[in-house]
N, C-alpha and C positions, 0 to 999 in steps of 0.2 A: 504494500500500500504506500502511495506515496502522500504528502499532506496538503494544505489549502495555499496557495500561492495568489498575495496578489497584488494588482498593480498598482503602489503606493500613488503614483504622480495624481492617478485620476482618481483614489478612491478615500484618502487617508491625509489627514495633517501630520505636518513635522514638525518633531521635537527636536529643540537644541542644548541637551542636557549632559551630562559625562556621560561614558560608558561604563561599566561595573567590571570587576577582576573575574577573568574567566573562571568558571568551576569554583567558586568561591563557597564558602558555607555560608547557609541563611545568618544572619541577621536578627536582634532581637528590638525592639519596638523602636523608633526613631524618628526625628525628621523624615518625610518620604521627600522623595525626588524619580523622575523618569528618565533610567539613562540614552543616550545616546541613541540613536536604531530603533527605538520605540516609539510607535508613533497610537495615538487613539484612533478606534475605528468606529467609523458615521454609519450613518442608518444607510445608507446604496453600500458599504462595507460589510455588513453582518449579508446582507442580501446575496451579495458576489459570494462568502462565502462558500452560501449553500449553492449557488451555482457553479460552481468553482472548484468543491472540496470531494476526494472521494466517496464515493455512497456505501453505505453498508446496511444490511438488514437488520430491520429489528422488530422482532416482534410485538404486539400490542402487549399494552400492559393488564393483568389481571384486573377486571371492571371497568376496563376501558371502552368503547364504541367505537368503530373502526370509524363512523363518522366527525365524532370529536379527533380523532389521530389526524385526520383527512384537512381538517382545518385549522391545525397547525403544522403539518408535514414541513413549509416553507422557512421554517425558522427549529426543524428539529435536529438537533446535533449530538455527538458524543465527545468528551473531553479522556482524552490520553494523555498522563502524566510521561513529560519527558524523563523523567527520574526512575522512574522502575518500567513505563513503557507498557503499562495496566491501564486500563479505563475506569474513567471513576462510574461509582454506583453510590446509588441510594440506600439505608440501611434503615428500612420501610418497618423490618422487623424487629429492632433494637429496642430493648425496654427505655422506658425515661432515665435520665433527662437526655439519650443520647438518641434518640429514638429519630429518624431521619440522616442522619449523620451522613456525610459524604465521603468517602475513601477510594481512593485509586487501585484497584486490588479485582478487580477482574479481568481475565485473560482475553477475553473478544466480549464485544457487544451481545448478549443474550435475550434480551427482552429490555422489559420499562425501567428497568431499575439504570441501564446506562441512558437513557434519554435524556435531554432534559429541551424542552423550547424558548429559545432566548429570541427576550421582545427589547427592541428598541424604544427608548424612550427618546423624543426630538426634546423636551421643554430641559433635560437634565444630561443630556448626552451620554446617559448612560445604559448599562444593558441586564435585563433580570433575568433569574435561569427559574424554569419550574420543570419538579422532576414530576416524568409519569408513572416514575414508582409509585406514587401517593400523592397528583396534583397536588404540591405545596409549593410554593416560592420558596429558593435558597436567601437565609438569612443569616449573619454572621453574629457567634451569640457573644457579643462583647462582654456581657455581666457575669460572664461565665467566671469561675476560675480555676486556677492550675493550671493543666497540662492540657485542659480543653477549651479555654478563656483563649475567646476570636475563632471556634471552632466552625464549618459552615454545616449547618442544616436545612432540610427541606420540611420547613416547618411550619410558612405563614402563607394565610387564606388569601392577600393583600400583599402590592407592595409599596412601602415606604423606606426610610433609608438607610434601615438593616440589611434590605434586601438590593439595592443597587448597589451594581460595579459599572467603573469603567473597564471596556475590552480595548487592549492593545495588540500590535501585532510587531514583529519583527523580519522583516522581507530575509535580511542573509540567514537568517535564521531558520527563516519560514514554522515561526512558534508563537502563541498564543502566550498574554498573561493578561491575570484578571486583577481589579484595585479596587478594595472595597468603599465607597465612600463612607462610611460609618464614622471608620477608624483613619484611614486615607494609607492602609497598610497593605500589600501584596498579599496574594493567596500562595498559600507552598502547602509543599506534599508531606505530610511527616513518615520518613520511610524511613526516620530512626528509632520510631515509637516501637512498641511492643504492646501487647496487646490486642484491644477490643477498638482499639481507636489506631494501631496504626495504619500507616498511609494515611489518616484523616486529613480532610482540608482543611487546613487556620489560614486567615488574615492576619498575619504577625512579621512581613517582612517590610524593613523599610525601602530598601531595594533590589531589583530584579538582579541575582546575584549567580546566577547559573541555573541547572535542569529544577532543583527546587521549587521553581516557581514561573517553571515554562509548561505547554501545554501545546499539543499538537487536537486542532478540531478536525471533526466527520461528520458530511451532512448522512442522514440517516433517512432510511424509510422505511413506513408502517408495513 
């Protein structure tokens, strides 16, 4: 499979900010800044994606309608953690308080649980994800804490400003990162967790600092 390539000049603003140290370890809460090659991506940019991005199957999700899937299909995508090369899933079945939890930890797209449909918002330039494991908006649970404080969940009926990010994109790269406006922190993969939560998603970098907190996207069909 190869990933979503696109053509920065016509579709994407430029950032003129440092670059970050290759292969760098994440980062813990800071100042944020956008390095260098990162550029936000506009509402004709999430579009091109799916135009643009390899297709893969994906099954409907359990108590889905294949007519609801139908009507969002245009904006259904998968995210593949550059760091372990897993796709994230929703963890629909996890008892509280982690219950939606996101983690990068499936080997291929199998069904709703890797879906998510990302909407463009024009008034905030930002982008929301909802998973069709359990239609819920991904929200970054800031008041969390510990080792799960900035964790992302698909957990709210609504979106407000838990649940928006800005999408970035990197052309040499050709890699996705997500920034959540909450916290104004990068999303990373924790692949050095252990347990029930690792791979999970947190909002805790201040900058895009290597595969951590890159992502390769897949438009997907029902």
């Amino acid at each position: 499979m190869t990933s979503v390539f696109l053509s920065l000049s016509a579709l994407l603003a430029a950032s003129a900010l440092a670059a970050p140290t290759a292969g760098a370890a994440p980062q813990a809460d800071a100042a944020t800044s956008v390095p260098s090659g990162w550029v936000a991506v506009d509402s004709s940019g999430l579009q091109h994606i799916t135009d643009a991005a390899d297709t893969l199957q994906a099954p409907l999700a359990a108590g889905r309608s294949a007519a609801t899937a139908a009507a969002v299909e245009p904006e259904l995508l998968a995210l593949q953690s550059a760091r372990n090369e897993k796709f994230v899933a929703t963890e629909a079945n996890y008892a509280a308080p982690n219950t939606g939890a996101l983690r990068a930890r499936s080997a291929q797209v199998g069904g709703g649980w890797e879906g998510f449909v990302f909407t463009f918002d024009e008034a905030t330039g930002t982008v929301s994800l909802k998973s069709l494991a359990n239609d819920r908006y991904v929200a970054v649970e800031k008041n969390y804490t510990g080792t799960a404080q900035n964790i992302l969940r698909a957990r709210s009926t609504s979106v407000g400003g838990w649940e928006r990010f800005v999408l970035y994109y990197n052309e040499s790269l050709d890699r996705f990162a997500l920034q959540s406006t909450l916290n104004g922190l990068f999303v990373a993969m924790e692949n050095s967790y252990t347990g029930s939560l690792q791979y999970a998603l947190r909002a805790r970098s201040a900058e895009i600092t290597g595969s951590w907190e890159e992502f390769t996207l897949y438009s997907l069909e029902a």
